[in-house]
C-alpha positions as CSV (number, residue, x, y, z in Angstrom):
1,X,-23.3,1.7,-6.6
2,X,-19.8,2.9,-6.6
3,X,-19.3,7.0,-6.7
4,X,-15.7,6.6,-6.3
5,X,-14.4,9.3,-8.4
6,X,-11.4,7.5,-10.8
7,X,-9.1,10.0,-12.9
8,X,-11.2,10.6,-16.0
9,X,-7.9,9.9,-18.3
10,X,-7.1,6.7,-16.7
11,X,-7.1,4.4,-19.2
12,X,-6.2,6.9,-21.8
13,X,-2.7,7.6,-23.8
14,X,-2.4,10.9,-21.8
15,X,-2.6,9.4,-18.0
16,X,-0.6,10.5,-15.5
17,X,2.3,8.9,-14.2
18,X,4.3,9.7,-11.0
19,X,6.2,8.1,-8.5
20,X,3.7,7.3,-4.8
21,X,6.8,8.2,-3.0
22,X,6.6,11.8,-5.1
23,X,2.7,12.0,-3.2
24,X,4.5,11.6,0.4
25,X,6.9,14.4,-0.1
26,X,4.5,16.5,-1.2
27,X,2.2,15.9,1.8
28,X,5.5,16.0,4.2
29,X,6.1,19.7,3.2
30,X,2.0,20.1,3.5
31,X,2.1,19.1,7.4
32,X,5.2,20.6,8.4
33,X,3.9,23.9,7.2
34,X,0.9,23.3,9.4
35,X,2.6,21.8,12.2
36,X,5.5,22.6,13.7
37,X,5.4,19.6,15.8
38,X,6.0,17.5,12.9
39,X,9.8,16.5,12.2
40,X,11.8,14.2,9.6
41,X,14.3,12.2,9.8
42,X,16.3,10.1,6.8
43,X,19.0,7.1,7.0
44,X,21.1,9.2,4.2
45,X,18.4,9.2,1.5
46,X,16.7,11.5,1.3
47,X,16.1,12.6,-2.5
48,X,15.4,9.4,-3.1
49,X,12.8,9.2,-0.5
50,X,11.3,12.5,-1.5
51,X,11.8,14.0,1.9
52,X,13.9,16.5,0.4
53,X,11.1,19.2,0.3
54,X,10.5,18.8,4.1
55,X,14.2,19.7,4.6
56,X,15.0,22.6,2.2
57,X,12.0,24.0,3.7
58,X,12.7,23.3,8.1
59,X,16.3,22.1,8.2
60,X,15.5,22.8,11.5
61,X,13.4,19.9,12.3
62,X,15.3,17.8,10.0
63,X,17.7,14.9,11.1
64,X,19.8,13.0,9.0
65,X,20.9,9.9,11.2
66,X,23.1,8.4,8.3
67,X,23.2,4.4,7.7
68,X,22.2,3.3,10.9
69,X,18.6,2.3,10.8
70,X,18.1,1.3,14.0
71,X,19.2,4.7,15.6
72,X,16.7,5.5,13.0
73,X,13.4,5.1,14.8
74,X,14.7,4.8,17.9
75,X,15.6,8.5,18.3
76,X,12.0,8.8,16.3
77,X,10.7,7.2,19.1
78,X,12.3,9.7,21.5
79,X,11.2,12.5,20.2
80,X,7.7,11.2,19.8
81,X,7.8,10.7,23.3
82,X,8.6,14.2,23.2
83,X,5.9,15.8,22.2
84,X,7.5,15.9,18.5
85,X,5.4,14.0,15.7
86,X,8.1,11.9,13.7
87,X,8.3,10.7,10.4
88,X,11.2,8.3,10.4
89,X,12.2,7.4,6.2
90,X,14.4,5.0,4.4
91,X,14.1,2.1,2.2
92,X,11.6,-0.6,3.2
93,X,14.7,-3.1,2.9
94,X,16.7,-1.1,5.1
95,X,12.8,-0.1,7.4
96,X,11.6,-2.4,8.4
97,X,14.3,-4.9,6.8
98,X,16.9,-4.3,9.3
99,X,15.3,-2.5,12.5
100,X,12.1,-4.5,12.9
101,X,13.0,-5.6,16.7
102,X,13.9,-1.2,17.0
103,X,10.4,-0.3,16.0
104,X,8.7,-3.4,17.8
105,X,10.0,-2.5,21.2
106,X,10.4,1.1,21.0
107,X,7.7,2.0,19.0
108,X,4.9,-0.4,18.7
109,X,5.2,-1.4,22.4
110,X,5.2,2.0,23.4
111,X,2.6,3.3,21.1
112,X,3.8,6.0,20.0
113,X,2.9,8.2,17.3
114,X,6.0,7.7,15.2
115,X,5.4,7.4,11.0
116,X,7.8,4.8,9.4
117,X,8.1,5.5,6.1
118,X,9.1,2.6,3.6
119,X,10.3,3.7,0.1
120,X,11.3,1.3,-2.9
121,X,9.2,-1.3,-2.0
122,X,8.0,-4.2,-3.7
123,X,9.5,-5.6,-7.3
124,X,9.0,-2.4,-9.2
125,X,12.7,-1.6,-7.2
126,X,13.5,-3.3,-10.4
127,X,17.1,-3.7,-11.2
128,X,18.2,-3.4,-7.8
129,X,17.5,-7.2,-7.6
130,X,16.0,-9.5,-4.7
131,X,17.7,-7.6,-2.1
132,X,16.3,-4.8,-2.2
133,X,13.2,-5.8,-3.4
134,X,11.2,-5.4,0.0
135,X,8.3,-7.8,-0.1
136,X,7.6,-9.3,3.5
137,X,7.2,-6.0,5.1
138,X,3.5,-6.0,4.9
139,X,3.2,-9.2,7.1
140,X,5.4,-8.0,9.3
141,X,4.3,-4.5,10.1
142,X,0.6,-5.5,10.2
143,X,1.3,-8.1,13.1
144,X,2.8,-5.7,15.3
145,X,0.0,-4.3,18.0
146,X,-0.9,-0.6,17.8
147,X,0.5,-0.2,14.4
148,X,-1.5,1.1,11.3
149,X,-0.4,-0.1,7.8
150,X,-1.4,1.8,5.0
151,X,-0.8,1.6,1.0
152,X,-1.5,3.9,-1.0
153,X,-2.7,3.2,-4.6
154,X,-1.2,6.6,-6.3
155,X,0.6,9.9,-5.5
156,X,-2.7,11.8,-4.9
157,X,-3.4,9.1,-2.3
158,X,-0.2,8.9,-0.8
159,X,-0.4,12.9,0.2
160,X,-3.4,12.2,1.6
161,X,-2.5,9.4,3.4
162,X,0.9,11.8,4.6
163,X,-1.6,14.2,6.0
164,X,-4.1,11.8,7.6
165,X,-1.5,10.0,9.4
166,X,0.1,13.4,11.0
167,X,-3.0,13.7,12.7
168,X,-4.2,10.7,14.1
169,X,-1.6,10.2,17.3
170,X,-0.4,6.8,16.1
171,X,2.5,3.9,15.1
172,X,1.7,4.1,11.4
173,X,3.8,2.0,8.5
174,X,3.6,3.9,5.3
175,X,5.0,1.6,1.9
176,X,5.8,4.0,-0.9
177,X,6.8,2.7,-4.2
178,X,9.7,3.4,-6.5
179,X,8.6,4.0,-10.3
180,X,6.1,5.9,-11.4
181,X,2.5,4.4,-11.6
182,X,-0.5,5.5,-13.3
183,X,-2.6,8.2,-11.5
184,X,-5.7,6.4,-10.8
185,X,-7.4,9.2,-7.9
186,X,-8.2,12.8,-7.9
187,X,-7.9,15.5,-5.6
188,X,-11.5,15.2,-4.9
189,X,-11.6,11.3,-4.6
190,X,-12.1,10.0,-0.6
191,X,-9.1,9.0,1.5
192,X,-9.8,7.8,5.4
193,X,-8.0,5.4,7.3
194,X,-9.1,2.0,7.7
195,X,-11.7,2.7,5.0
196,X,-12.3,1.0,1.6
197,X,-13.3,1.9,-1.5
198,X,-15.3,0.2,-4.2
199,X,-14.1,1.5,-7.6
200,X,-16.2,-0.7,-9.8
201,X,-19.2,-2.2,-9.0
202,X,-19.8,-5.9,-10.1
203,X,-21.4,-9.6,-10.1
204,X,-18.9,-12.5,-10.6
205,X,-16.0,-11.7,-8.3
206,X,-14.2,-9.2,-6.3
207,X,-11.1,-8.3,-7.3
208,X,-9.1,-6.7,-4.2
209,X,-6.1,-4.4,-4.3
210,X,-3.4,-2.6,-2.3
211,X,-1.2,-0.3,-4.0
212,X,0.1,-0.2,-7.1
213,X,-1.8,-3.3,-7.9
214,X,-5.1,-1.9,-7.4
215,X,-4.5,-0.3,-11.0
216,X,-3.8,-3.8,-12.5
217,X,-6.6,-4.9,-11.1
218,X,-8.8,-2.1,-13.1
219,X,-7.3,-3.3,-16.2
220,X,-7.9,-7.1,-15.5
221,X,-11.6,-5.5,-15.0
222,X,-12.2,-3.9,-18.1
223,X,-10.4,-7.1,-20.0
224,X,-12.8,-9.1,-18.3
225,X,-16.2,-7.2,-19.9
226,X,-14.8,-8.9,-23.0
227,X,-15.2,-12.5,-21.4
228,X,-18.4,-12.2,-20.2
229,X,-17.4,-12.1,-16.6
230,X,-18.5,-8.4,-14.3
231,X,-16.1,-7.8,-12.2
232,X,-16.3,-5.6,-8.5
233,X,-13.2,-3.3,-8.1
234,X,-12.3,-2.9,-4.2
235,X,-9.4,-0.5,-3.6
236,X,-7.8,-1.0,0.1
237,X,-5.2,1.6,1.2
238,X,-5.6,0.3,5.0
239,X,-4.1,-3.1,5.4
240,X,-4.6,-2.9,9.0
241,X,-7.5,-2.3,10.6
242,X,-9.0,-3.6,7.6
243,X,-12.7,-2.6,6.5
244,X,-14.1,-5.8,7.5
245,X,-17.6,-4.4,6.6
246,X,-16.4,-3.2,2.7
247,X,-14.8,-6.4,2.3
248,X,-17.0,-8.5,3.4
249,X,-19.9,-6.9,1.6
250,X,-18.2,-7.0,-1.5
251,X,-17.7,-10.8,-1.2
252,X,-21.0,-11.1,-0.1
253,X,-22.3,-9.9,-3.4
254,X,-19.6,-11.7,-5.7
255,X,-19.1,-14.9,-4.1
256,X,-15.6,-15.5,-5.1
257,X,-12.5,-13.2,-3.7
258,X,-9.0,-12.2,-5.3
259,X,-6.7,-10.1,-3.8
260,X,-3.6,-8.3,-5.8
261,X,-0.5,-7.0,-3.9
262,X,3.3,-5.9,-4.7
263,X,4.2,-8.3,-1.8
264,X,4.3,-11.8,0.0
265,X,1.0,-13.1,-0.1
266,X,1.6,-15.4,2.8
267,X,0.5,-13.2,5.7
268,X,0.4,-9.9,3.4
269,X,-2.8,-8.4,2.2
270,X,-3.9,-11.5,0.7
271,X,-3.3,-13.3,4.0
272,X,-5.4,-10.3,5.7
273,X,-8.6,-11.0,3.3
274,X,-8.2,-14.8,3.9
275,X,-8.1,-14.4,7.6
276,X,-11.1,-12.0,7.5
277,X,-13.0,-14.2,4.8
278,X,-12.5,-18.0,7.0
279,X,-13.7,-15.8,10.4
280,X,-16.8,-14.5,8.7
281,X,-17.9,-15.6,5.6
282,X,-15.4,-18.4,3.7
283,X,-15.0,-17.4,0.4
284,X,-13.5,-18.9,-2.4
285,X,-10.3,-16.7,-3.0
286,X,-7.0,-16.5,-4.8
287,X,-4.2,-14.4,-4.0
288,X,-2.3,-12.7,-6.2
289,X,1.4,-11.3,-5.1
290,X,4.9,-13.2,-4.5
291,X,3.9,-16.4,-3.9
292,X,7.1,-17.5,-1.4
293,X,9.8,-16.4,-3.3
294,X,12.0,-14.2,-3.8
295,X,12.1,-11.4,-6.8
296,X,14.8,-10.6,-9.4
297,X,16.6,-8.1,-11.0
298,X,14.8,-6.6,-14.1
299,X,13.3,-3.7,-15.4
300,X,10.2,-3.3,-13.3
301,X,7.4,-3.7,-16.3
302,X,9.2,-7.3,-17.2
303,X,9.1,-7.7,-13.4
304,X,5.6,-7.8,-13.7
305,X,5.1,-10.1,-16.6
306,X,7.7,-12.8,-15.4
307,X,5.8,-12.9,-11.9
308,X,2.0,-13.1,-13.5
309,X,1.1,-9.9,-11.3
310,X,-0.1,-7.5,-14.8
311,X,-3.8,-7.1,-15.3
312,X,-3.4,-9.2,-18.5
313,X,-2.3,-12.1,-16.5
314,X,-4.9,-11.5,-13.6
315,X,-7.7,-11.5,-15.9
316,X,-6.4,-14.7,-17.1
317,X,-6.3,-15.8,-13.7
318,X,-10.2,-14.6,-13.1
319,X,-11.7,-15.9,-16.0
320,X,-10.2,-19.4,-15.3
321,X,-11.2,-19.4,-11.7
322,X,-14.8,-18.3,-12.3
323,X,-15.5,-21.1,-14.5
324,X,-14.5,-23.7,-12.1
325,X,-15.3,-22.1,-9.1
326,X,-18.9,-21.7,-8.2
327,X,-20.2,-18.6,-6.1
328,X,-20.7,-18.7,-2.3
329,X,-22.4,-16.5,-0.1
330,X,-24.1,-14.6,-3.2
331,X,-27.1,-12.1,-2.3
332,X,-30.2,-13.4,-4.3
């Protein structure tokens, strides 16, 4: 049974709301008051980015490189070499849009323990249009040896992600999104890398989530109840290493798999599960995400409609899939 604690007020008038990225800028300031090792650097944006705090607070171990993403984590990558413990931030366009080769060789090959930090990713970038609307980045990241890829589902999460990472001597990708999202964690909720976390316990499918989605995914639940349909409720922050044993014994007990992300599904998250799901224990699944396309300027909530990625449309998506889709690899 699930003992995830979920923000009491969740689906209430009076939830919280806050920007992930406002979670990482928080947790920056945490670890660089705890470590002195621990240094920032920005591509000239960093209010936006919410790295702000970390440099009113050391200006000393902050470096703004300007527009030149590349320099970026390189010099990251020199000073994690160092001894330093770097947390290189921009826009996930910009990192890892246009510096993927930069953290490839210099970081990834190398292994070293620098923290790229992607802001403004996914649709919810909004008006900003396809551009700047980051969406292959998972895929990317997560095929790069040595490199941990995490998304956190809220701001609570993303602090503790901020602080976890610090620690753990690693490349790590943190994605970080724009608007403000509903609070879905609490202080006292679990955050580890590379784990898990069943939110909702159910019968007739598992509905998976990364991110943002992961509260869409809570709606499409309790939409669900309505329809006659139980549905399991797997959060997972890590998107690489995966928790193979989570996921799999989720789908284990479902029998049929959907996965929710704010990104390409084709080699994302989605592409993760499927993977993980054919090696194991092949599942029925549907992804839900950018299905290889592009996005669109918009305000971000309309974003969500037009694409089909709100928990309204998911649970439409469930409810039609679970009636013509029978369930595999069910536990009796």
């Amino acid at each position: 049974m699930s003992n995830y604690q979920l923000n009491p007020e969740l689906f209430s008038d009076n939830v919280a709301m806050e920007p992930i990225r406002a979670g990482f800028g928080k947790g920056l300031k945490a670890v660089g008051e705890i470590n002195d090792k621990v240094v920032a650097l920005c591509a000239d944006l960093t209010d936006s980015t919410q790295v702000g705090l970390f440099r009113e607070s050391f200006p000393e171990r902050f470096i703004e490189i300007g527009i030149s993403e590349q320099n970026l984590v390189t010099v990251a990558s020199g000073l994690a070499m160092a001894g330093k413990v770097p947390f290189a931030v921009a826009y996930a366009a910009f990192s890892p849009g246009r510096n993927w080769e930069q953290i490839k060789t210099t970081i990834a090959l190398n292994d070293q323990p620098v923290k790229v930090v992607a802001s403004h990713a996914g649709i919810s970038v909004g008006p900003d249009g396809a551009t700047h609307q980051m969406l292959e980045d998972i895929a990317l990241m997560r095929v790069l040896p040595n490199m941990i890829v995490i998304v956190p589902g809220d701001s609570i999460e993303a602090e503790k992600a901020t602080r976890a990472i610090s620690e753990n001597g690693k490349p790590c990708y943190l994605r970080l999104a724009r608007e403000k999202t509903p609070v879905i964690s609490t202080v006292e909720s679990p955050f580890e890398i590379g784990k898990a976390y069943v939110l909702r316990d159910g019968t007739d499918i598992s509905l998976m989530g990364t991110g943002a989605m992961t509260y869409q995914l809570l709606v499409a639940a309790n939409i669900l109840v309505e329809k006659g349909i139980n549905a399991e409720v797997v959060h997972v922050p890590t998107v690489k290493p995966l928790d193979n044993d989570t996921i799999l014994d989720s789908a284990r007990r479902t029998g049929r798999v959907l996965t929710a992300e704010e990104a390409q599904t084709t080699g994302g998250f989605g592409g993760a599960v499927s993977e993980l799901l054919g090696n194991h224990l092949p599942t029925p699944i549907i992804r839900v995400g950018m299905q290889d396309r592009f996005g669109e300027s918009g305000a971000p909530l309309e974003l969500f409609d037009y694409f089909e990625m709100t928990g309204e449309h998911i649970a439409k998506k469930v409810e039609e899939f679970v009636n013509n889709k029978p369930q595999y690899h069910r536990e009796q």
